[in-house]
C-alpha positions as CSV (number, residue, x, y, z in Angstrom):
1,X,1.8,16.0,-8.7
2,X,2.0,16.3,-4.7
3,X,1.8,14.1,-2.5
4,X,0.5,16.5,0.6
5,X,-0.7,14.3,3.2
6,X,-0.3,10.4,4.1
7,X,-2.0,8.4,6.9
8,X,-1.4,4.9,7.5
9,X,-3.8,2.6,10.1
10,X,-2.6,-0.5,11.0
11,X,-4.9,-2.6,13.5
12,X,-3.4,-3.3,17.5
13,X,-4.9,-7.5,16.7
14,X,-2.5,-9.8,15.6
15,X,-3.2,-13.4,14.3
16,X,-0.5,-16.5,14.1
17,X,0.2,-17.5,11.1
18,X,-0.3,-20.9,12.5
19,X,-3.7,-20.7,13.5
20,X,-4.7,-19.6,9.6
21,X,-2.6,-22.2,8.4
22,X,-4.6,-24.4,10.5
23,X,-8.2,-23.1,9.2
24,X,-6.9,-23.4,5.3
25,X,-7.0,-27.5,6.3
26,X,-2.9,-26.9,7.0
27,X,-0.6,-28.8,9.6
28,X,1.8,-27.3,12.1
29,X,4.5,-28.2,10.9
30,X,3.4,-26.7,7.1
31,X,2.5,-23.5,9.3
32,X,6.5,-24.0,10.9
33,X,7.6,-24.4,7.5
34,X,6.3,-21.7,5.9
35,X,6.8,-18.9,8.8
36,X,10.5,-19.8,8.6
37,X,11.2,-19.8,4.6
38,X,8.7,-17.0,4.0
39,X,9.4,-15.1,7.1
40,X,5.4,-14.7,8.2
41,X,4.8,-15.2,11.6
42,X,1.7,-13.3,12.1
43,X,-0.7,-10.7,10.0
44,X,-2.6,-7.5,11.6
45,X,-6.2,-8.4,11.9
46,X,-8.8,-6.1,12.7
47,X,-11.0,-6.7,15.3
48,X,-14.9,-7.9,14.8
49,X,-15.9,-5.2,17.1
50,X,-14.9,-2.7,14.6
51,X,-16.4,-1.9,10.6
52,X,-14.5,-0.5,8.2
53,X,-16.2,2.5,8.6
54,X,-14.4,2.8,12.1
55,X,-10.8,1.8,10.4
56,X,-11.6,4.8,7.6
57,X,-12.7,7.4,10.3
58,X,-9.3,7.3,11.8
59,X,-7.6,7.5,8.5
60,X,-10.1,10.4,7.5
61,X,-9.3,12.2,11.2
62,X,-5.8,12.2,10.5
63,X,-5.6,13.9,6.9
64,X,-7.7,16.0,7.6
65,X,-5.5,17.1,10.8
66,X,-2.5,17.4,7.9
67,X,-4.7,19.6,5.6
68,X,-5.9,22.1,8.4
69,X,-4.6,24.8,6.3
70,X,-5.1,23.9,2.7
71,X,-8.3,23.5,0.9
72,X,-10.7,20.3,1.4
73,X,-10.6,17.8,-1.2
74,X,-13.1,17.8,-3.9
75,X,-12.6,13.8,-5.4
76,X,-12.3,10.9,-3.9
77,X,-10.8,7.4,-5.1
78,X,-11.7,4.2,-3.1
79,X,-9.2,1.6,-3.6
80,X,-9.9,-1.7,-2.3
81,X,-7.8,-5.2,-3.3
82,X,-10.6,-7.3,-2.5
83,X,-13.7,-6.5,-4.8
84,X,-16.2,-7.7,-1.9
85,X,-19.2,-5.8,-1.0
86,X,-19.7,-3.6,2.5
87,X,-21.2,-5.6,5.3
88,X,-25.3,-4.9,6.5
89,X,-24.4,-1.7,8.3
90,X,-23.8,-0.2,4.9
91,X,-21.3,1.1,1.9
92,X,-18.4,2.8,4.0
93,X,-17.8,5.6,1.4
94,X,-21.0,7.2,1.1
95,X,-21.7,7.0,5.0
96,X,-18.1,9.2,5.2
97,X,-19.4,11.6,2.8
98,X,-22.4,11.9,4.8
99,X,-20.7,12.3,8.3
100,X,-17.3,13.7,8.2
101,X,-17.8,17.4,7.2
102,X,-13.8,17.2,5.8
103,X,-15.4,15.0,2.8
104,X,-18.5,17.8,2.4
105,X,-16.7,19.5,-0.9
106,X,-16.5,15.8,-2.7
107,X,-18.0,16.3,-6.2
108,X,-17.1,13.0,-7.9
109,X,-15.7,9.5,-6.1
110,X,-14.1,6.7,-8.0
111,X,-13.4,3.1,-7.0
112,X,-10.9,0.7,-8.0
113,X,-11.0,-2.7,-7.1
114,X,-9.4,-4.9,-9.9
115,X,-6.2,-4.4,-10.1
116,X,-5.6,-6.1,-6.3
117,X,-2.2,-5.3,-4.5
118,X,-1.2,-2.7,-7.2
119,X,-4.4,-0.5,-7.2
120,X,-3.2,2.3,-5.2
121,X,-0.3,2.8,-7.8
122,X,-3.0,2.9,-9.9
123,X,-5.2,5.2,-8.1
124,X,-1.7,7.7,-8.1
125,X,-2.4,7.7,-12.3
126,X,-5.7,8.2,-12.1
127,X,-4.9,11.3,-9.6
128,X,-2.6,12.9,-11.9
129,X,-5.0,12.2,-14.9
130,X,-7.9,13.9,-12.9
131,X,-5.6,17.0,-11.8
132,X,-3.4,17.5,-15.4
133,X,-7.0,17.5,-17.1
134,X,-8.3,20.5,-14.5
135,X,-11.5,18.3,-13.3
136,X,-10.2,18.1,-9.8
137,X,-8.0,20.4,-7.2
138,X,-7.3,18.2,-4.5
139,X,-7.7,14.2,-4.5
140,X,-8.5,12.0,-1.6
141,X,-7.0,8.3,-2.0
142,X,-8.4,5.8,0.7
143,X,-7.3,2.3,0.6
144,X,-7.0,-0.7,2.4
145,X,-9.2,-4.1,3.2
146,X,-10.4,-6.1,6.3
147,X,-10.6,-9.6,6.3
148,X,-12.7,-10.3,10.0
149,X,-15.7,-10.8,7.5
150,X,-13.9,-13.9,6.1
151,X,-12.6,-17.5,7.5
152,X,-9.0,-17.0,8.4
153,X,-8.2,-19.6,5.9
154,X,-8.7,-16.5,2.9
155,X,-5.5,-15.3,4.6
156,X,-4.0,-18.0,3.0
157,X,-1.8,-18.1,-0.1
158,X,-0.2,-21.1,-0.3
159,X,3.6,-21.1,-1.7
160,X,3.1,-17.1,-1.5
161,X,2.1,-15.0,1.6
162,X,-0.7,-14.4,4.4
163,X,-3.1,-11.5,4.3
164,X,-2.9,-8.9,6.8
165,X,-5.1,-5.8,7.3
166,X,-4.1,-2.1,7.0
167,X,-5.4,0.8,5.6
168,X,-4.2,4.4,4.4
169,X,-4.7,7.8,2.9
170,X,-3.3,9.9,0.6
171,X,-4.1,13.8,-0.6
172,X,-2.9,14.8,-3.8
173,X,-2.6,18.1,-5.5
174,X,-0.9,19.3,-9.1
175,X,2.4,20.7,-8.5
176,X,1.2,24.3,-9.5
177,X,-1.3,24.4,-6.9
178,X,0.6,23.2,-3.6
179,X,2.7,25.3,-1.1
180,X,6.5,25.1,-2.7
181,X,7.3,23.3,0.7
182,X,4.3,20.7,0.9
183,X,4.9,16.8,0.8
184,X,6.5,15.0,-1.6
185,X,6.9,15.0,-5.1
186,X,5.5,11.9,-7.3
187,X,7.7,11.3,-10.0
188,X,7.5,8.5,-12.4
189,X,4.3,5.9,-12.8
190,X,5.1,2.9,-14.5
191,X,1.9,0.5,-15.0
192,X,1.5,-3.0,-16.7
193,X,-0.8,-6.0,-16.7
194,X,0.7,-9.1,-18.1
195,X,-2.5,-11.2,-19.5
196,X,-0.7,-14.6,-18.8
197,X,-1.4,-14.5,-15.4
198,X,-5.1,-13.0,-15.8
199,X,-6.4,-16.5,-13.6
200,X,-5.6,-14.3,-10.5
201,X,-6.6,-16.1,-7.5
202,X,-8.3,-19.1,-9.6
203,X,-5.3,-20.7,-11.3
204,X,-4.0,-24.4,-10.7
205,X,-1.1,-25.2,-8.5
206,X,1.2,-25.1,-11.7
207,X,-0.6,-21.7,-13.3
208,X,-0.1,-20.2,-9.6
209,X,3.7,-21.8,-9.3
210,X,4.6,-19.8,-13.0
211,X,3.0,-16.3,-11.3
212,X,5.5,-16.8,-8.3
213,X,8.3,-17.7,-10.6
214,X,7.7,-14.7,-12.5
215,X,8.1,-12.1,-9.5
216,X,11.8,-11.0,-10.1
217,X,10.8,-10.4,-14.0
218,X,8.0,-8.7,-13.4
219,X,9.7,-6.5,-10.7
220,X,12.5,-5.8,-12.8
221,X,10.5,-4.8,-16.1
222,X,8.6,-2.1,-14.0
223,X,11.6,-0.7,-12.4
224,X,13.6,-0.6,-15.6
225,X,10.7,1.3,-16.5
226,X,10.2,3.8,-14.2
227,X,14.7,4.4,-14.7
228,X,15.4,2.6,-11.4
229,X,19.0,3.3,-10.1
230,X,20.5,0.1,-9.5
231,X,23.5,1.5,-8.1
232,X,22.4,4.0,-5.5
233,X,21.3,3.6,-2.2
234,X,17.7,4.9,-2.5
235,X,15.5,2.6,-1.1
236,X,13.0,0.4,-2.6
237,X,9.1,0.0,-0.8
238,X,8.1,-3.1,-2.1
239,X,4.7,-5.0,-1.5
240,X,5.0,-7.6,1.2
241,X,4.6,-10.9,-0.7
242,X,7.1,-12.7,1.7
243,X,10.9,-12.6,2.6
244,X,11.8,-15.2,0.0
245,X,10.8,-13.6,-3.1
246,X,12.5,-10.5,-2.5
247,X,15.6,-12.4,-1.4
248,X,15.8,-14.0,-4.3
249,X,15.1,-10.6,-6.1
250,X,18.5,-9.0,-4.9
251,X,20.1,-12.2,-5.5
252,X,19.3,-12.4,-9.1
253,X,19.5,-8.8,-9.5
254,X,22.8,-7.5,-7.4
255,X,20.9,-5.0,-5.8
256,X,21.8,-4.5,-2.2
257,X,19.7,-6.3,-0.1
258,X,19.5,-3.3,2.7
259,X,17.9,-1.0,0.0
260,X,14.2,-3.3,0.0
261,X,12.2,-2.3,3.3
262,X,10.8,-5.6,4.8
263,X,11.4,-4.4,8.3
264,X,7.0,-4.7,8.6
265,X,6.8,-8.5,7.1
266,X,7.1,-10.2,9.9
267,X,4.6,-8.5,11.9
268,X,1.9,-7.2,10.1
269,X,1.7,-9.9,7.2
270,X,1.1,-8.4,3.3
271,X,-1.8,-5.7,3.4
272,X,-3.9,-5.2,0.1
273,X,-2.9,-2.5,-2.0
274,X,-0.9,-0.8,1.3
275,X,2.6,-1.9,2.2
276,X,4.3,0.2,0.0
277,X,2.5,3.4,1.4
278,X,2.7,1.9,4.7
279,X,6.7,1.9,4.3
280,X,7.1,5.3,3.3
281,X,5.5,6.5,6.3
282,X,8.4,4.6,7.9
283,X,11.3,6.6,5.8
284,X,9.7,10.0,6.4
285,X,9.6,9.0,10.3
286,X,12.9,7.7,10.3
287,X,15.7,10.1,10.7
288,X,18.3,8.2,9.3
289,X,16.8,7.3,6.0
290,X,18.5,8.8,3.2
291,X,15.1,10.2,1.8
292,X,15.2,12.8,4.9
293,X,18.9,13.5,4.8
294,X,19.3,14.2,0.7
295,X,16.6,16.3,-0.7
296,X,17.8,14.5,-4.4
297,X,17.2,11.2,-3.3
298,X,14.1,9.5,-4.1
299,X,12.4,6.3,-3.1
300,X,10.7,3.7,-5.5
301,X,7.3,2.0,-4.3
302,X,6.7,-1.4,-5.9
303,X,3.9,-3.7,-6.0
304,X,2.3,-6.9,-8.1
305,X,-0.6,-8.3,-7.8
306,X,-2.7,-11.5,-8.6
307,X,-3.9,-11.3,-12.2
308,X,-0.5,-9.8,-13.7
309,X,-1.3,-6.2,-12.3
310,X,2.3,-4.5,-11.8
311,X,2.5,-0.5,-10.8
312,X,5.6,1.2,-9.1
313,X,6.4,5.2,-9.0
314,X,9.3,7.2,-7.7
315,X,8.6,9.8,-5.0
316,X,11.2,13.0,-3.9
317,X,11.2,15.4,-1.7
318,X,10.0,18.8,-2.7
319,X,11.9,20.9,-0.8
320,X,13.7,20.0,2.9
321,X,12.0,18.3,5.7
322,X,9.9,17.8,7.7
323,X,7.2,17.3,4.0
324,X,4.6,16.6,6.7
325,X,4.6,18.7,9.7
326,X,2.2,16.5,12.1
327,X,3.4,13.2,10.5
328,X,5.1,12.1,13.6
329,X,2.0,12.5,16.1
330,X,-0.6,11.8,13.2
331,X,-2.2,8.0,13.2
332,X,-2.8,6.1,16.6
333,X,-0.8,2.9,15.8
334,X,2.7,3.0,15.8
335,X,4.3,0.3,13.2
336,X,7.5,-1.7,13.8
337,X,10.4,-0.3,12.2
C-alpha cells in the first residue's frame, strides 16, 4: 500500500499547561512539577471561532493540492480519539462531502472512534483491507480532535500527559495502482489490544498507575512485532504521551535516545490519534533525516492508547525524493522542529 499524500494542521493557539492544570482543580506548583518531569509546557488549542469543519477544510485543500494529478478518492475513513458527537452546526463529514467537490467520487465512509490514540494505525489496516479486497481505489484518512468544546481540565491526564489539538490527512492507494515514484511505501502493521487495561479513561489511580507502568512493555511487544531494528538509526515517531515515558523507554531498552522524535512535545502537547503522522511530516521536510538520504531506511510510527489499544507500522521510501512534491509549501502552519 501507498501512502500518496499527507497533510498535517496544527492550530496557531497555544494554552499553558498551567492554566489547565489550574481548571482540573490543580496548583502551580503541581502544574511546575509536572511541565518539568513530563516536559509539557503548553498544548495547541484551536480557537472557539473555528469548527472542525474549518480545521478539515484546510486539511481537505491541501490533499487535494497533492493529488491534482491522480484520481479522486472514492472511500473515506474518519478517525477521531474522542468518540464525542459534532457540535449544533452539524456532522463535519457529511457537510465535506456535500461541499468540497474533491470528496464528490466518495462511495462508502467509515469511522473509527474506539481505539483512541492508536486509531489512525488502525485506519492504515482497514485501508489496505479495503484496497487488497478491490472494493476501493484510493482511500481518504482524516483524523484528528478539538477540544474548545470541553473545559480545559479534559486536557488533563494526571501522572500522564495534556491534550493538544491537531489534525491530518492521508491518501492511500495499493501498490499496483500508484505512479512507481509516488509517496511512501507502508510496510508492516502490527495491531494489539491488551484487555487488562480496557477501563480506559475510567480506571482508579492504581488501575491507571499499572497502564503507565506498562508503556515500555507494550511499546516493545509491538515493535518486536512489526521486526523493529534495534540497532540502526532509523527513527522512531512515537505518540506524545510525555518526555518521561519515552525516556525511560530508551533507558530500559538501549535504544539511542536521538532515534525517538519528541522535538513537537513541548509545544503542541499529545494530539489524538496524530503525532505520529504529525512527525513524519517532519522527516520528509527535514533534509537531514536519514529517511530522505537512504532510500532503504524506513521509519516506525508508534502509538498506545487508553483501553490497551497499541498499533505501529514501518513506512519506506518508494523510490528517491522528493515522495511529495508540494509537501514543503502544502499546510498553512509550520510545526517546530
Amino acid at each position: 500500500m501507498r501512502l500518496t499524500a499527507l497533510a498535517t494542521h496544527v492550530p496557531d493557539g497555544r494554552i499553558d499547561a498551567e492554566q489547565i492544570i489550574r481548571d482540573a482543580g490543580g496548583t502551580p506548583s503541581e502544574a511546575r512539577v509536572f511541565e518539568r518531569l513530563f516536559g509539557l509546557g503548553q498544548v495547541a488549542g484551536c480557537s472557539r471561532l473555528e469548527t472542525r469543519f474549518d480545521q478539515f477544510m484546510r486539511i481537505m485543500e491541501d490533499l487535494e493540492a497533492q493529488n491534482a494529478d491522480a484520481p479522486p478518492p472514492d472511500t473515506l475513513i474518519h478517525v477521531r480519539g474522542l468518540p464525542m458527537r459534532d457540535g449544533v452546526s452539524g456532522a463535519v463529514m457529511p457537510r465535506l462531502r456535500r461541499e468540497f467537490s474533491f470528496l464528490s467520487q466518495v462511495q462508502q465512509k467509515f469511522d473509527l472512534d474506539q481505539t483512541n490514540c492508536a486509531g489512525l494505525i488502525w485506519a492504515l489496516e482497514l485501508a489496505r483491507t479495503l484496497l487488497r479486497a478491490g472494493r476501493a481505489r484510493v482511500v481518504a484518512v482524516v483524523a484528528g480532535d478539538g477540544h474548545e468544546r470541553l473545559r480545559l481540565a479534559d486536557r488533563y491526564v494526571p501522572g500522564s500527559t495534556l491534550m493538544g489539538d491537531a489534525f491530518c490527512g492521508l491518501l492511500l492507494m495499493a501498490d499496483r495502482s500508484a505512479p512507481a515514484d509516488a509517496g511512501l511505501h507502508i510496510g508492516p502493521i502490527s495491531l494489539a489490544c491488551h484487555p487488562r487495561f480496557s477501563f480506559g479513561y475510567r480506571g482508579t489511580s492504581a488501575q491507571m498507575g499499572t497502564f503507565f507502568a506498562a508503556h515500555g512493555q507494550i511499546v516493545c511487544k509491538t515493535l518486536q512485532e512489526l521486526g523493529f531494528d534495534w540497532d540502526c538509526r532509523s527513527a522512531l515517531l512515537p505518540h506524545n504521551v510525555n518526555r518521561l515515558a519515552w525516556h525511560s523507554f530508551c533507558a530500559e531498552t538501549g535504544i539511542s535516545a536521538d532515534r525517538v522524535r519528541l522535538g513537537l512535545l513541548p509545544d503542541i502537547g499529545h494530539c489524538y490519534t496524530v503525532d505520529p503522522f504529525l512527525l513524519l511530516k517532519q522527516e520528509l521536510i527535514n533534509p537531514t533525516s536519514s529517511l530522505n538520504n537512504d532510500p532503504t531506511t524506513s521509519a516506525t510510527l508508534m502509538s498506545v492508547g487508553m483501553g490497551g489499544y497499541a498499533a505501529g507500522c514501518q513506512v519506506r521510501a518508494a523510490a528517491v525524493p522528493p515522495y511529495f512534491p508540494n509537501l514543503q509549501r502544502s499546510g498553512s502552519h509550520a510545526l517546530s522542529a
